[in-house]
PAVEX-757504 format. One record per atom (N, C-alpha, C, O, CB): atom name; x, y, z. Coordinates in pm, 1 decimal, decimal comma. Glycine has a CB too. Example, Ala and Ser with C-alpha at 12.3 -4.5 7.8 and 13.67 -1.06 7.14 Angstrom:
<atoms>
ATOM   atomo          X          Y          Z
ATOM       N     1319,0     -569,0      780,0
ATOM      CA     1230,0     -450,0      780,0
ATOM       C     1320,0     -330,0      780,0
ATOM       O     1423,6     -331,9      846,5
ATOM      CB     1130,8     -447,3      904,6
ATOM       N     1285,0     -225,0      708,0
ATOM      CA     1367,0     -106,0      714,0
ATOM       C     1290,0        3,0      787,0
ATOM       O     1340,9      113,8      803,9
ATOM      CB     1408,4      -59,8      572,5
</atoms>
This chain:
<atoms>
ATOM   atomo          X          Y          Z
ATOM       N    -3314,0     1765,2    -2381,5
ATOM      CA    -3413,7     1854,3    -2328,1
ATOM       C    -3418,4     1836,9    -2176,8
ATOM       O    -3394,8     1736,5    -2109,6
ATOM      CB    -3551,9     1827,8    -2392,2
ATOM       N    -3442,7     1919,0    -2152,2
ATOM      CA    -3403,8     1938,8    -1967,9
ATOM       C    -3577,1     1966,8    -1888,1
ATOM       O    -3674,0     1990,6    -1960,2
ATOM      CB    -3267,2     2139,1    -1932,6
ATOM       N    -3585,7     1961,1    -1782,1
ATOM      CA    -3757,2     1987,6    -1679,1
ATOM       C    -3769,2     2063,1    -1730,1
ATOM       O    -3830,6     2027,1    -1830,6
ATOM      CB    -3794,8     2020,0    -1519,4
ATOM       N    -3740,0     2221,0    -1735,4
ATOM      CA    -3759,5     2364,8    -1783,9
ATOM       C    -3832,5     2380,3    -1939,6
ATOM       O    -3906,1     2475,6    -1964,9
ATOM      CB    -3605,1     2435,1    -1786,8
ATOM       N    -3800,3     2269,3    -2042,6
ATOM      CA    -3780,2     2282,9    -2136,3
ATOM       C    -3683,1     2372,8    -2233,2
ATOM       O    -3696,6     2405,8    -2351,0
ATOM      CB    -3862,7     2283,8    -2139,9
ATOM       N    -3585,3     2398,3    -2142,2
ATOM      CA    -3463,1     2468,5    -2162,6
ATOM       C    -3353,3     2348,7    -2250,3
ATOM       O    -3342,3     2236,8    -2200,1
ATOM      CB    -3403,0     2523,9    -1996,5
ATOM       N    -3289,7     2375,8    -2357,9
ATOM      CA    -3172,3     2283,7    -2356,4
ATOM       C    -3061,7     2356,4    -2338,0
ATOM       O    -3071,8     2477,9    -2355,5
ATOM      CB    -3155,0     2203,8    -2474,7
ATOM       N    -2916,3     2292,9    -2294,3
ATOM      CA    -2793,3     2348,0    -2326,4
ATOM       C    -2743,0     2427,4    -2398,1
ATOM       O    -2631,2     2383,6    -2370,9
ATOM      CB    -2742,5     2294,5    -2346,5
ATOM       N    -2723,6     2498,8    -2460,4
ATOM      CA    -2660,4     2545,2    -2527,6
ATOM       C    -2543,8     2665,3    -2509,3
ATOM       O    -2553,8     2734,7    -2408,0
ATOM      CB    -2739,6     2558,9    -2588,3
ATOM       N    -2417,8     2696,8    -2616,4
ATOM      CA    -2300,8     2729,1    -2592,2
ATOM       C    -2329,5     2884,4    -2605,3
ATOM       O    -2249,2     2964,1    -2556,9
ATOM      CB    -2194,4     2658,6    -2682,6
ATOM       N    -2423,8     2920,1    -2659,2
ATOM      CA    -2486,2     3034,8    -2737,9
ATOM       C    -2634,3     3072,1    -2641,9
ATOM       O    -2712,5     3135,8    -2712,4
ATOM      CB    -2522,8     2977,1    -2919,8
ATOM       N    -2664,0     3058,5    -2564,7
ATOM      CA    -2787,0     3020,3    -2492,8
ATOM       C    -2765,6     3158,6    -2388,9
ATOM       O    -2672,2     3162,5    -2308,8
ATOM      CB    -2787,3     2840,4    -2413,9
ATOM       N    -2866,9     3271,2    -2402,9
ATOM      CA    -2842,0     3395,1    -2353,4
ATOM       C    -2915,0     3307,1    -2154,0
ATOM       O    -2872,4     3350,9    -2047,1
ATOM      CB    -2957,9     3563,0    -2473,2
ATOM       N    -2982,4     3232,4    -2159,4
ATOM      CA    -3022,3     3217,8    -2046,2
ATOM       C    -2865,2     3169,1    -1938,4
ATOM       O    -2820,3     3198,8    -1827,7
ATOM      CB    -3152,8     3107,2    -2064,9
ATOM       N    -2828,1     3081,8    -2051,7
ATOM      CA    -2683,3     3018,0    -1971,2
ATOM       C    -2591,9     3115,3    -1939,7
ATOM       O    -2523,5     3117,6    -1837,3
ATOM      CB    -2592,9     2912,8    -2058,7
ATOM       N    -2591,4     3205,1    -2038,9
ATOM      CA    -2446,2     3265,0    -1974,6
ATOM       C    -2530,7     3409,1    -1862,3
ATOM       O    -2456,5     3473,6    -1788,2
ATOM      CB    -2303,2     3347,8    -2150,2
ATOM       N    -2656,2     3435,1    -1865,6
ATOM      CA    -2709,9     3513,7    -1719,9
ATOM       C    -2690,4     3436,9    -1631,7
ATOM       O    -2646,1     3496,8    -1533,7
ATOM      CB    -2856,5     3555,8    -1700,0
ATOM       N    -2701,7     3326,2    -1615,0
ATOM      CA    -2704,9     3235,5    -1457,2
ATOM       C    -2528,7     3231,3    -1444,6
ATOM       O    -2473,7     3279,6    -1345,6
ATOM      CB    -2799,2     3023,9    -1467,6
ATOM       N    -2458,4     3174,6    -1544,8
ATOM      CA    -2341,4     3227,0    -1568,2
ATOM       C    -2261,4     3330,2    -1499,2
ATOM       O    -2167,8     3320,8    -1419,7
ATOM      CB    -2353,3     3258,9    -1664,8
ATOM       N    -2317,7     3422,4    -1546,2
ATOM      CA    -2275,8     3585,1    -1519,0
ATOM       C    -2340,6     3610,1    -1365,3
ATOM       O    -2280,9     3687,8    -1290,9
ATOM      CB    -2358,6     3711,7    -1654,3
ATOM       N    -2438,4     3556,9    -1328,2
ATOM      CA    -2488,7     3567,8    -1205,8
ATOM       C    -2433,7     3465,4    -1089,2
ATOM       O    -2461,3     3472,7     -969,4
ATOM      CB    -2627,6     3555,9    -1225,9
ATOM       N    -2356,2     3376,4    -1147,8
ATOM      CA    -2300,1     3269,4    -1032,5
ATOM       C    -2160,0     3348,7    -1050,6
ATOM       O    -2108,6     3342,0     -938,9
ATOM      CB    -2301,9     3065,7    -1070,6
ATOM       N    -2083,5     3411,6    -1125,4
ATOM      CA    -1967,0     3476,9    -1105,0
ATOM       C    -1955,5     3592,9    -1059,9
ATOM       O    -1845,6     3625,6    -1015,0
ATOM      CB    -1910,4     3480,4    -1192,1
ATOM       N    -2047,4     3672,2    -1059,3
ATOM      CA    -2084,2     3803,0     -973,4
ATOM       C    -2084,2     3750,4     -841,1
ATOM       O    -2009,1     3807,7     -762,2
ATOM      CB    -2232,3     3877,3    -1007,5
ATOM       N    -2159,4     3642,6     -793,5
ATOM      CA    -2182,4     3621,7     -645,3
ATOM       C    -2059,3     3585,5     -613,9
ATOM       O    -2020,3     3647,7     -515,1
ATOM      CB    -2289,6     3518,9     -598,0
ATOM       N    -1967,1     3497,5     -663,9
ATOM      CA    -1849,3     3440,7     -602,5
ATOM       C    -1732,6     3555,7     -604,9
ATOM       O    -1644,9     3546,2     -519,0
ATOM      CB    -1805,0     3302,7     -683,8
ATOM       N    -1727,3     3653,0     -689,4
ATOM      CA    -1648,1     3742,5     -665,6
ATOM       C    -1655,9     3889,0     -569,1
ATOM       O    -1573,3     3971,7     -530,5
ATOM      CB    -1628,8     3759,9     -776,0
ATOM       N    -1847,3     3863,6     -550,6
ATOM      CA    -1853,3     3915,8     -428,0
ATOM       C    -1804,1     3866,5     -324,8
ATOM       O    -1757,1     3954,2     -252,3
ATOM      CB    -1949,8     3933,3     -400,8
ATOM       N    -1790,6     3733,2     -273,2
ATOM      CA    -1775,1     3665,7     -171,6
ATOM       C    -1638,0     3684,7     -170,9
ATOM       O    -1613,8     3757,2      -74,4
ATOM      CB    -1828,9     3536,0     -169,8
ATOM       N    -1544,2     3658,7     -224,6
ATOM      CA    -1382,5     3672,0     -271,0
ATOM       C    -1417,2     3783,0     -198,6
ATOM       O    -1456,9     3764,7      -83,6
ATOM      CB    -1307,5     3678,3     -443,7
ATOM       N    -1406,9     3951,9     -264,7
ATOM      CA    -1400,8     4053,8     -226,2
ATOM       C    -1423,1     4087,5     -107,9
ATOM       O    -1372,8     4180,0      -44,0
ATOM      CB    -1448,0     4102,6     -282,8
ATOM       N    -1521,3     3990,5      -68,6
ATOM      CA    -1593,3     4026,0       94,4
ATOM       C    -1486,8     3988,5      174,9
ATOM       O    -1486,6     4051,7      280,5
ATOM      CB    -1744,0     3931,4      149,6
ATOM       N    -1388,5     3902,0      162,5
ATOM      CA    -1345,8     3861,2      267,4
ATOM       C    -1164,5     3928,1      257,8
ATOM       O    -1068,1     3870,0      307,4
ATOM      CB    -1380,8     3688,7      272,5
ATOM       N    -1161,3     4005,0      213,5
ATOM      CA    -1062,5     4099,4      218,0
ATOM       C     -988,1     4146,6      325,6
ATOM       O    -1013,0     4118,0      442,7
ATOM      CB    -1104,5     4187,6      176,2
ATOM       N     -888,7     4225,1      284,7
ATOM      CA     -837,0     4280,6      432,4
ATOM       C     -939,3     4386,7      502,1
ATOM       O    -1002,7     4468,4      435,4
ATOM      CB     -683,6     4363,7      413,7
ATOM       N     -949,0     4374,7      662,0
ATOM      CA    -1065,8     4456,2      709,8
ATOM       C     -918,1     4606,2      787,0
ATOM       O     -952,6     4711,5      840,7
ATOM      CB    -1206,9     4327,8      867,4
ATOM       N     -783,4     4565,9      766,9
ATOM      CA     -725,0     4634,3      835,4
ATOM       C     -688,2     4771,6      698,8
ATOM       O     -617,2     4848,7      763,4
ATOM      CB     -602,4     4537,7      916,0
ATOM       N     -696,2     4809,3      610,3
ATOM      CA     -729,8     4882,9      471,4
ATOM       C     -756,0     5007,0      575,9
ATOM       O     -841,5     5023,5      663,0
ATOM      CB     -879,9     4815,9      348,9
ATOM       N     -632,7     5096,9      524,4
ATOM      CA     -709,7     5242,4      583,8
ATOM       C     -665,3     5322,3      470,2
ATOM       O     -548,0     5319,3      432,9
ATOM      CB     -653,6     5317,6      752,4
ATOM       N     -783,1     5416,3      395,7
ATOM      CA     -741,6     5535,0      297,5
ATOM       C     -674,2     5616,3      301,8
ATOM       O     -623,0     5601,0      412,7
ATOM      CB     -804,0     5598,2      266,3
ATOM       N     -620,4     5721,9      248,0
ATOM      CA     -537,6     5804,3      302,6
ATOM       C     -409,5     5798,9      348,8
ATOM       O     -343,1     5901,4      364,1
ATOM      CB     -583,7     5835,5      372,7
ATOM       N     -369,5     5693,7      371,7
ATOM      CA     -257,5     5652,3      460,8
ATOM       C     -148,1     5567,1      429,3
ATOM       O     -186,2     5462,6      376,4
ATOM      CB     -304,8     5597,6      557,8
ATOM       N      -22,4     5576,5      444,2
ATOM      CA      112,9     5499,0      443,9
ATOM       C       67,1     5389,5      320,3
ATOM       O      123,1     5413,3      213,3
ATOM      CB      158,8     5416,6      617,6
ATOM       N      -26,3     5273,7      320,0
ATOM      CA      -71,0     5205,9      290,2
ATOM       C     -110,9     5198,1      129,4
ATOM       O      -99,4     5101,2       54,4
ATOM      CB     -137,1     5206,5      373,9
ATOM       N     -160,9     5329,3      100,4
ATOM      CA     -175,1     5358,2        7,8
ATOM       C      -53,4     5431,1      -93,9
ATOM       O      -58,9     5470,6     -210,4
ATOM      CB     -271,1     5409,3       36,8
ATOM       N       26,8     5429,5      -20,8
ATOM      CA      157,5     5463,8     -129,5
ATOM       C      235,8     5382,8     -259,2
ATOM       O      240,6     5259,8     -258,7
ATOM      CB      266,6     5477,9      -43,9
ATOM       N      274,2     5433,4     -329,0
ATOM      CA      355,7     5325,7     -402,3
ATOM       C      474,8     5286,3     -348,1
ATOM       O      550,4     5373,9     -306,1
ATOM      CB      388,4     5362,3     -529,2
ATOM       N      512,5     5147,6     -339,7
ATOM      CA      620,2     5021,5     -329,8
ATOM       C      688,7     4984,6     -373,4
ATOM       O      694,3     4863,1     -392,6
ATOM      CB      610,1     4938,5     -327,9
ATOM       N      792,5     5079,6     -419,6
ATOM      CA      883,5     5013,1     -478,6
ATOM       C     1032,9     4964,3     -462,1
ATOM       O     1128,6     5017,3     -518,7
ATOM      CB      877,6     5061,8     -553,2
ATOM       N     1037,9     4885,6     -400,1
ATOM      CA     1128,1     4833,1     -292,9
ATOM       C     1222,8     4909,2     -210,0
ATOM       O     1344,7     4891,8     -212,8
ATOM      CB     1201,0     4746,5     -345,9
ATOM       N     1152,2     5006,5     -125,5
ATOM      CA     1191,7     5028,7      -50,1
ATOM       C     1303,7     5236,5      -94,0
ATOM       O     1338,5     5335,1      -28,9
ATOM      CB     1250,4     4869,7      -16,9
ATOM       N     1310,7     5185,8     -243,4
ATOM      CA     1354,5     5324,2     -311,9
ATOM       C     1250,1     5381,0     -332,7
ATOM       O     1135,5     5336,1     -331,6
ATOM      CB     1429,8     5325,0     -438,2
ATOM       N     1307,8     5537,8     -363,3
ATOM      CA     1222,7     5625,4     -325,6
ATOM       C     1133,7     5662,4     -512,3
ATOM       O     1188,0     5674,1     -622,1
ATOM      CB     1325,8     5767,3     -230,4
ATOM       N     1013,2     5668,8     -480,8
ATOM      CA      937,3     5686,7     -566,0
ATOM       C      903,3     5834,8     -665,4
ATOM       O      830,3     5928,5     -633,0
ATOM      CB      849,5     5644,0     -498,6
ATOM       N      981,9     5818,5     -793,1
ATOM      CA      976,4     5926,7     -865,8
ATOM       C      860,3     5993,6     -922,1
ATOM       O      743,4     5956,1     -930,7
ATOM      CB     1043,3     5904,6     -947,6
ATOM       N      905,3     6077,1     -950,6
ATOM      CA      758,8     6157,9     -989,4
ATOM       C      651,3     6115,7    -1087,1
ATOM       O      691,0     6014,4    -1144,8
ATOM      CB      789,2     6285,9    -1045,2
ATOM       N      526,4     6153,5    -1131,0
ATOM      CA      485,4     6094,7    -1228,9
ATOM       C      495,6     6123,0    -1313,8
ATOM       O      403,7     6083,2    -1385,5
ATOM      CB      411,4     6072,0    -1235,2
ATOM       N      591,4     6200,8    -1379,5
ATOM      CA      627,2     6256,4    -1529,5
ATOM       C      753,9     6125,8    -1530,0
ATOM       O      754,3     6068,3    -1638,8
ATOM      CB      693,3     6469,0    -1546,2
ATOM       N      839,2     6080,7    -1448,7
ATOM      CA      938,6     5990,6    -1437,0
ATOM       C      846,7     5847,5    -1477,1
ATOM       O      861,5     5774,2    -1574,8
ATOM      CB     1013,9     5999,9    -1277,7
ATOM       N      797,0     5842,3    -1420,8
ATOM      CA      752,3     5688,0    -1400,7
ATOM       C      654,4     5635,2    -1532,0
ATOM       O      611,3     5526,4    -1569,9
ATOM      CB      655,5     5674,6    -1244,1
ATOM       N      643,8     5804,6    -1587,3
ATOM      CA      508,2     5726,9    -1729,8
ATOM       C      602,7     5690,9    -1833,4
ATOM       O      700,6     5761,1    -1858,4
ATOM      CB      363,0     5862,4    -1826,0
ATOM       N      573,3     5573,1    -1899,9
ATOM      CA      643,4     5493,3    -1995,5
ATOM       C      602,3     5529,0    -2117,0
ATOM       O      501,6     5470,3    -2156,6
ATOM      CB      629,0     5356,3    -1979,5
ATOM       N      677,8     5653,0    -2228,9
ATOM      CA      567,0     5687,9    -2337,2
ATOM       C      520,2     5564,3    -2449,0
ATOM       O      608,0     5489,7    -2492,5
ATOM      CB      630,1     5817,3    -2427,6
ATOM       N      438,5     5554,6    -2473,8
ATOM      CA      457,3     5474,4    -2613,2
ATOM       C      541,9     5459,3    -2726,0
ATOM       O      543,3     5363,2    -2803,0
ATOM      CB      381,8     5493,3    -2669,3
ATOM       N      628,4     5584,5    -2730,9
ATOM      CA      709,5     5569,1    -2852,0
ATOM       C      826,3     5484,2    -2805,0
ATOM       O      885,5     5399,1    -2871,4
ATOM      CB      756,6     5711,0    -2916,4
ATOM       N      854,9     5528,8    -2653,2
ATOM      CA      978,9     5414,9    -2589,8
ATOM       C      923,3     5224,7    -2635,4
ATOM       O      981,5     5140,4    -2703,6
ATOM      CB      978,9     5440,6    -2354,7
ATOM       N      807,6     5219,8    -2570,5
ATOM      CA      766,8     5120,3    -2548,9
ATOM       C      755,8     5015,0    -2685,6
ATOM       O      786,1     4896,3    -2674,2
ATOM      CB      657,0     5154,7    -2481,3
ATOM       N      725,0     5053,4    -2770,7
ATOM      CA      677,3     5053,6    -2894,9
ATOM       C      781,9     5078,6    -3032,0
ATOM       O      754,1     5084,3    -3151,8
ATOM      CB      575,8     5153,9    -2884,2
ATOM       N      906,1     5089,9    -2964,1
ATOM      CA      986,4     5129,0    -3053,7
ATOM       C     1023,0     5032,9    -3178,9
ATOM       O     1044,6     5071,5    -3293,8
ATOM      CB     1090,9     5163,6    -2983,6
ATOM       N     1025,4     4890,1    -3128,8
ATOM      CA     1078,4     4788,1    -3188,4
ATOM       C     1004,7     4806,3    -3267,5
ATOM       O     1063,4     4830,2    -3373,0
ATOM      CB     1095,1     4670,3    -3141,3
ATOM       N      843,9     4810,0    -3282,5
ATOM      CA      723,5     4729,1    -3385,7
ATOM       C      741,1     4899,6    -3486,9
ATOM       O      784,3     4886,7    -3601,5
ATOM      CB      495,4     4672,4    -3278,3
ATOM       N      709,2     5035,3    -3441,6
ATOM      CA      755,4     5110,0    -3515,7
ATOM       C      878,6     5089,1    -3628,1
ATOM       O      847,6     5107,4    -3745,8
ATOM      CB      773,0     5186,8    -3437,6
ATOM       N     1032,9     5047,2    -3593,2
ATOM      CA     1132,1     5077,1    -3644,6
ATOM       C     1103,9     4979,0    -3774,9
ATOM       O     1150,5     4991,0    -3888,2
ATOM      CB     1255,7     5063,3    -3551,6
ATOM       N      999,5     4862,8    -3716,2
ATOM      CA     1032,3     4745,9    -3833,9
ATOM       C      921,4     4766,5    -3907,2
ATOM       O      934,9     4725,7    -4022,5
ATOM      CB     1046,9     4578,2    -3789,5
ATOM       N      767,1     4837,6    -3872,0
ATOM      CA      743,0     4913,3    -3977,5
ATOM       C      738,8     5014,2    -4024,6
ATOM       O      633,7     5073,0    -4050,0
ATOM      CB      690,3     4905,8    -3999,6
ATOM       N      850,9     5056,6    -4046,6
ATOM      CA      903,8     5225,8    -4129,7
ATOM       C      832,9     5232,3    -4193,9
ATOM       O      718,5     5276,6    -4184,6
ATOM      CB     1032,4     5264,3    -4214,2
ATOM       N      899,4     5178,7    -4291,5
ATOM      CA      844,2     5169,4    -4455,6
ATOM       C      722,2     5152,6    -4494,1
ATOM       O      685,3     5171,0    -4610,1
ATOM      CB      892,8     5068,9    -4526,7
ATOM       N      661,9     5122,7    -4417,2
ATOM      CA      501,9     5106,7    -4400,4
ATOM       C      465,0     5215,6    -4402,5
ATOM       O      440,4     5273,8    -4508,1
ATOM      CB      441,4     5044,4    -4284,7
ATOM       N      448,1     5288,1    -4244,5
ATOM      CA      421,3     5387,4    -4197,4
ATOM       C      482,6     5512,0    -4257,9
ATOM       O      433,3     5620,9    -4228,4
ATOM      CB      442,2     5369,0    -4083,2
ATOM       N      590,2     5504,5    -4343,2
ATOM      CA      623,5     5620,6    -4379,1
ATOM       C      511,7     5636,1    -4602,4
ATOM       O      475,7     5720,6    -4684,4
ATOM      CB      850,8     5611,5    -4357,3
ATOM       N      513,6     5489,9    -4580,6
ATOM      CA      452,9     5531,2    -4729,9
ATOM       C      316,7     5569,4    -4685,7
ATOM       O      274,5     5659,9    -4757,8
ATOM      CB      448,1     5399,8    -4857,7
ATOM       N      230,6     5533,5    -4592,3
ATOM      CA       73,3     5535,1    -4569,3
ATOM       C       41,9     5690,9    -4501,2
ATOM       O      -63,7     5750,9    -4521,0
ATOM      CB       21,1     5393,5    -4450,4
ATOM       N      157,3     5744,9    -4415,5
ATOM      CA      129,2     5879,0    -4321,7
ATOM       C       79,2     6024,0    -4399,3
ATOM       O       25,9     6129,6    -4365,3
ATOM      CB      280,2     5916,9    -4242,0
ATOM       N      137,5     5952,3    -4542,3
ATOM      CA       82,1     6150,1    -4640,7
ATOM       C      -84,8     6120,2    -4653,7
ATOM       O     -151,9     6220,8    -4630,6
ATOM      CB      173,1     6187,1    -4891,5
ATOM       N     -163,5     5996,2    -4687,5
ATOM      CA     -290,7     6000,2    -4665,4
ATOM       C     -356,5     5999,9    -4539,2
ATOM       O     -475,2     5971,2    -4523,5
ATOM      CB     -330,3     5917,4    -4722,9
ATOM       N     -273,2     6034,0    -4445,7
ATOM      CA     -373,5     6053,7    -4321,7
ATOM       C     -337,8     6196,8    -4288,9
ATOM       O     -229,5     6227,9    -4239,3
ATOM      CB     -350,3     5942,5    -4181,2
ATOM       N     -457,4     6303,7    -4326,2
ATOM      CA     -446,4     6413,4    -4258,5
ATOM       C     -467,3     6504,1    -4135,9
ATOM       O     -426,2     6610,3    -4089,1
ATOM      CB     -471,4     6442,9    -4305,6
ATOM       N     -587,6     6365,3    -4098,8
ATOM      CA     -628,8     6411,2    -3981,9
ATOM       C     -782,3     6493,6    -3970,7
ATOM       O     -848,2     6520,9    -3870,3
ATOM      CB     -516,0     6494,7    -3942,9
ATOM       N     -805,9     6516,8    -4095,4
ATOM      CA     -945,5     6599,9    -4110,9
ATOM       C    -1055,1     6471,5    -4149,1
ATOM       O    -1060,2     6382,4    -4233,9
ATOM      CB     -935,4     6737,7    -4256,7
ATOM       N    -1132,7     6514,5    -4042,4
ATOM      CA    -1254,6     6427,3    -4040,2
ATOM       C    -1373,1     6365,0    -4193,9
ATOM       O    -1439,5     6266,0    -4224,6
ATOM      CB    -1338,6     6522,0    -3939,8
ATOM       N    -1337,1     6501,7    -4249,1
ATOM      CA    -1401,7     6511,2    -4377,2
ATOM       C    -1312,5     6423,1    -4501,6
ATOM       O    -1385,5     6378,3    -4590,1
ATOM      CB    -1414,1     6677,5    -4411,0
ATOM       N    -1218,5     6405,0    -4511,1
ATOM      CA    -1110,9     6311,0    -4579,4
ATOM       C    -1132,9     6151,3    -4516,6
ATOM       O    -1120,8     6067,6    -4606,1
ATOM      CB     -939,9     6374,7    -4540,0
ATOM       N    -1153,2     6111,3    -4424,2
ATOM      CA    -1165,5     5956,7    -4359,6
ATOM       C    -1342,4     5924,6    -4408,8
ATOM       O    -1382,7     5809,0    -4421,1
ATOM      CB    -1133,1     5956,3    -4139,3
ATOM       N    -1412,4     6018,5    -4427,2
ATOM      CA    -1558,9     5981,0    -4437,6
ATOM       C    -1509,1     5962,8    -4587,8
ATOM       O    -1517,7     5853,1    -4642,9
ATOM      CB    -1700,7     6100,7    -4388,6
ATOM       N    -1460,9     6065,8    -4646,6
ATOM      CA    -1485,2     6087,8    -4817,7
ATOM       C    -1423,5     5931,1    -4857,8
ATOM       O    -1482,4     5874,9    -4950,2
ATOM      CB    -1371,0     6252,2    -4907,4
ATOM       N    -1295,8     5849,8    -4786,4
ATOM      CA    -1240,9     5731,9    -4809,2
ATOM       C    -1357,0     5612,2    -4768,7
ATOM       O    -1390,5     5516,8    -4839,0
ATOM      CB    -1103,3     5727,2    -4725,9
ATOM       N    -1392,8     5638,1    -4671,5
ATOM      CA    -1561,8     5569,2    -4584,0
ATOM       C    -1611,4     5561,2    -4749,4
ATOM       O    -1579,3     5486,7    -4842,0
ATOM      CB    -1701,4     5722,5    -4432,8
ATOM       N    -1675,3     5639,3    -4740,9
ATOM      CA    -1771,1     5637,3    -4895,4
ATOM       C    -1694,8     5587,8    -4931,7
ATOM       O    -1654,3     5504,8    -4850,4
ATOM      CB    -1822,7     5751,9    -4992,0
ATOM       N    -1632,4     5589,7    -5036,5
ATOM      CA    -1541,0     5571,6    -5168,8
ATOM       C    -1525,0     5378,6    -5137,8
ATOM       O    -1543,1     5296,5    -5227,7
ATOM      CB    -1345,7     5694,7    -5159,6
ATOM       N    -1509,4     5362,8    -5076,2
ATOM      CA    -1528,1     5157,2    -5017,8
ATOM       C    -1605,0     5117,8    -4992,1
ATOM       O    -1609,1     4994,8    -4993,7
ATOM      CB    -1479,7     5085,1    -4910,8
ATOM       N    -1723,1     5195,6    -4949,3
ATOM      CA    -1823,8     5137,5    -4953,6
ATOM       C    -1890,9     5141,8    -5076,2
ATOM       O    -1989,5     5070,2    -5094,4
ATOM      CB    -1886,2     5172,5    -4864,5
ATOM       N    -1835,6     5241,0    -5189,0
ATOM      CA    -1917,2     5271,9    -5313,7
ATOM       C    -1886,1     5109,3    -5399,3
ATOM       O    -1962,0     5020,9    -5438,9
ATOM      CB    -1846,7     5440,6    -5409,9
ATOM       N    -1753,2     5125,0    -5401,2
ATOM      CA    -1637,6     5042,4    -5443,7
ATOM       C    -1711,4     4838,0    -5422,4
ATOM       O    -1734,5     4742,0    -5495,9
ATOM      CB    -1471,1     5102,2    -5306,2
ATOM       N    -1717,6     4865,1    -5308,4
ATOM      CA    -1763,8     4745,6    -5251,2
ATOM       C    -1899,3     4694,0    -5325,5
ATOM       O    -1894,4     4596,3    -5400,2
ATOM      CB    -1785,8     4770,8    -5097,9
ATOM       N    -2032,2     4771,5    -5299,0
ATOM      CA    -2135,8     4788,2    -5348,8
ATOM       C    -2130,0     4761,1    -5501,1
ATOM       O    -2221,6     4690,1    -5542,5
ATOM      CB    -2175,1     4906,0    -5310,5
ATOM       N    -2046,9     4800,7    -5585,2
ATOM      CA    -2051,4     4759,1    -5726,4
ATOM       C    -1935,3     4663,9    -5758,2
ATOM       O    -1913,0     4653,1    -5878,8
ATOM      CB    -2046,2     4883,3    -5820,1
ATOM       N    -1847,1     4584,0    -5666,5
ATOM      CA    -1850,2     4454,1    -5677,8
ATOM       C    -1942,5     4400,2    -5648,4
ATOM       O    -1967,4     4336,7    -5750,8
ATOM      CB    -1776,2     4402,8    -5631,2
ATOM       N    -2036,1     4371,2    -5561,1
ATOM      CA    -2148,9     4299,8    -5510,3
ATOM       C    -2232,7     4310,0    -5614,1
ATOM       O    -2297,0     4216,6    -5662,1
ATOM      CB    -2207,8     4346,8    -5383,6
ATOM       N    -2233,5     4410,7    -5646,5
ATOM      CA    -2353,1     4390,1    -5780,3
ATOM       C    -2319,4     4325,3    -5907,7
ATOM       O    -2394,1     4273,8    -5991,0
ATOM      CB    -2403,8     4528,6    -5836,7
ATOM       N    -2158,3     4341,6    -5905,3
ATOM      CA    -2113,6     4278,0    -6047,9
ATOM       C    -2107,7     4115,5    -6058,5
ATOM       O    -2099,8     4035,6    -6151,9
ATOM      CB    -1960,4     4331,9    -6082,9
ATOM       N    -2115,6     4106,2    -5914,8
ATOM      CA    -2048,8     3931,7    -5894,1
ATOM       C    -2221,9     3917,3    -5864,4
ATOM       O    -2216,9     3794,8    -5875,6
ATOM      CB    -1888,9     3872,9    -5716,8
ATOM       N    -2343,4     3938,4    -5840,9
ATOM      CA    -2461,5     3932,1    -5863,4
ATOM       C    -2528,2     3879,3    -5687,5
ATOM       O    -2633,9     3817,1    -5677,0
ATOM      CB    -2479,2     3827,3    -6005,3
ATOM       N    -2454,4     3913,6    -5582,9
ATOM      CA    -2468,8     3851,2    -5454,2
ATOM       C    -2587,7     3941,9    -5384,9
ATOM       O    -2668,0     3918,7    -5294,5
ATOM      CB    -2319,4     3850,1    -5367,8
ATOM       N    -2564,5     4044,3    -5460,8
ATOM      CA    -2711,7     4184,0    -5383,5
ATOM       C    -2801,1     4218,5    -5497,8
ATOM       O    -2894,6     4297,0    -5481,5
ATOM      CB    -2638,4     4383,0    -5321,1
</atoms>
């Protein structure tokens, strides 16, 4: 037990505000002391990429299917058995919503926990 009548704790909403309030200030201070020579608009603000010339932004966006290809290819078989139940209509994901929660609810009642 501490003067305040505060104790420690890991879970303690007071600790992590003073917390959150000693890391706000220090990353103000960080920030504050930045470059003061920063001008908008300008040279400065371009992209860097060594010195070659910078492609467009239809060039430079990386789609997900590139990116992502590996974890796709290795689950095919997954994704290809699960994709006919997803239609996309809002009214089909609720009707499954229900249907697990119904599901759920009368295990709970059978095993006697509710």
């Amino acid at each position: 037990m501490s003067i305040s009548g505060l104790s420690y704790s890991p879970w303690s909403p007071i600790f992590w505000l003073l917390a959150s309030v000693v890391v706000m200030i220090m990353a103000y201070f960080f920030r504050r002391r930045g470059q003061k020579k920063y001008k908008k608009d300008t040279e400065q603000t371009k992209i860097f990429l060594c010195g070659e010339e910078v492609p467009e932004a239809k060039q430079r966006h990386i789609r997900a299917h590139n990116v992502y290809w590996g974890f796709f290819e290795t689950m095919k078989e997954y994704y290809d058995a699960n994709i006919k139940a997803h239609t996309g209509i809002i009214n089909d994901y609720i009707i499954w919503f229900l249907v697990l929660i119904a599901i759920s609810a009368i295990i709970l009642f059978i095993v006697g926990i509710v």
